[in-house]
Legacy VTK file of the C-alpha trace (Angstrom):
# vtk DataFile Version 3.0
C-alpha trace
ASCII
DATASET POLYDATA
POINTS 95 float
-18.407 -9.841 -7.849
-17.604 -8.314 -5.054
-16.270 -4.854 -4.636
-15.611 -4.399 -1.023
-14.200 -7.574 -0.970
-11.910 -7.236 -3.761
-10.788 -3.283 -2.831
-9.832 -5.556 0.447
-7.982 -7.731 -1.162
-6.106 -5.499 -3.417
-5.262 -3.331 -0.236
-3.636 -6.493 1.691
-1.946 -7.320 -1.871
-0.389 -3.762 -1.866
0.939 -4.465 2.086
1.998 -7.610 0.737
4.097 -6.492 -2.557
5.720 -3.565 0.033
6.957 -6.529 2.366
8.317 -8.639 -0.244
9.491 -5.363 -2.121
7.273 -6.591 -5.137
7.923 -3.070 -6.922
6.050 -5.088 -10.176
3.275 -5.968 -8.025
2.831 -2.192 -7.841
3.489 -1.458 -11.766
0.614 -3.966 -12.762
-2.050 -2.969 -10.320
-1.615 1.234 -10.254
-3.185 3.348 -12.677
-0.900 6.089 -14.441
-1.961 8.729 -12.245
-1.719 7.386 -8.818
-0.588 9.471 -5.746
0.440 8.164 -2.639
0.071 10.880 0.072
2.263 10.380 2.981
4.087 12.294 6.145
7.167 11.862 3.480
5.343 13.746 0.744
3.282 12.801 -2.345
4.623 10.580 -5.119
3.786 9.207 -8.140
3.334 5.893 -10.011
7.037 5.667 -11.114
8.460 7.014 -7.821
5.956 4.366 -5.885
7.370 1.180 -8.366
11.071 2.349 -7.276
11.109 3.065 -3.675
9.083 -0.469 -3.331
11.698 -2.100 -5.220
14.427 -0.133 -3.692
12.852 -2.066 -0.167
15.441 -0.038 1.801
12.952 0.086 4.782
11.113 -2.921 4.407
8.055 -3.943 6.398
8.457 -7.042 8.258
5.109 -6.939 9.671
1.854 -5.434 8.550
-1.195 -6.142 10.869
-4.503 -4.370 9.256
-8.087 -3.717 11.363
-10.722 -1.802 11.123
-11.213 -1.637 7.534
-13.833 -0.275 5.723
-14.943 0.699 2.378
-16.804 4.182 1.389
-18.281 4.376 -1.993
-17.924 7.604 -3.412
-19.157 7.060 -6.749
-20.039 4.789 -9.213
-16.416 4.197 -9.964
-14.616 5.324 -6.762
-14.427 4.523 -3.021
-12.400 5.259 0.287
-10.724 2.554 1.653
-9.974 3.507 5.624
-8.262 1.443 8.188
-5.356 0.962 10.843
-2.168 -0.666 9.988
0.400 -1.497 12.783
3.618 -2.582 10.997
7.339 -3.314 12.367
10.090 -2.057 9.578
13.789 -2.399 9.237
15.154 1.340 9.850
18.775 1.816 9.693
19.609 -1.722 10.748
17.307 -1.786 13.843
13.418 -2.011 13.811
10.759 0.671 13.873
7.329 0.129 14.991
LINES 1 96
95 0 1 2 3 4 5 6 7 8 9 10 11 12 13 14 15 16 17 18 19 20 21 22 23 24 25 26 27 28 29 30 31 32 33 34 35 36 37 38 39 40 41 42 43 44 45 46 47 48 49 50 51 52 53 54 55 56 57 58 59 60 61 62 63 64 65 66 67 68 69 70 71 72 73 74 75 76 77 78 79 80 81 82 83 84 85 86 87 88 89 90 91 92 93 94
């Protein structure tokens, strides 16, 4: 097993599930207590499930690099990178 490998993969499956608006996606793989932390605000686990359902600004494009995982502890790392994304915004794009 793999751990870098599979935080990877879980992060891409995240970009993924916000695409596709795969709001279950995000139910099955979040603990309880997550937080997203964003210019937008902070949210929480339920919030997170409906505004990637909702999909009201969905990503059309979602190009990660430079990513890298820091272990912090046994049972906790940082996952860092770059994403450059184009989104639907008010009927036009966004990049």
């Amino acid at each position: 097993m793999d751990v870098e490998k599979d935080l990877l993969a879980l992060e891409e499956g995240l970009w993924r599930a916000n695409r596709e608006g795969d709001g279950a996606f995000y139910d099955r793989v979040l603990p309880d207590d997550a937080l997203v932390v964003s210019r937008y605000g902070v949210a929480g686990k339920a919030d997170i499930v409906r505004i990637i359902s909702e999909n009201q600004n969905p990503f059309t494009r979602t190009d990660l690099s430079g990513q890298r995982v820091i272990p912090l502890t046994d049972a906790s790392a940082l996952i860092t990178y770059r994403v450059d994304y184009t989104a639907l915004v008010g009927g036009g794009t966004s990049t």
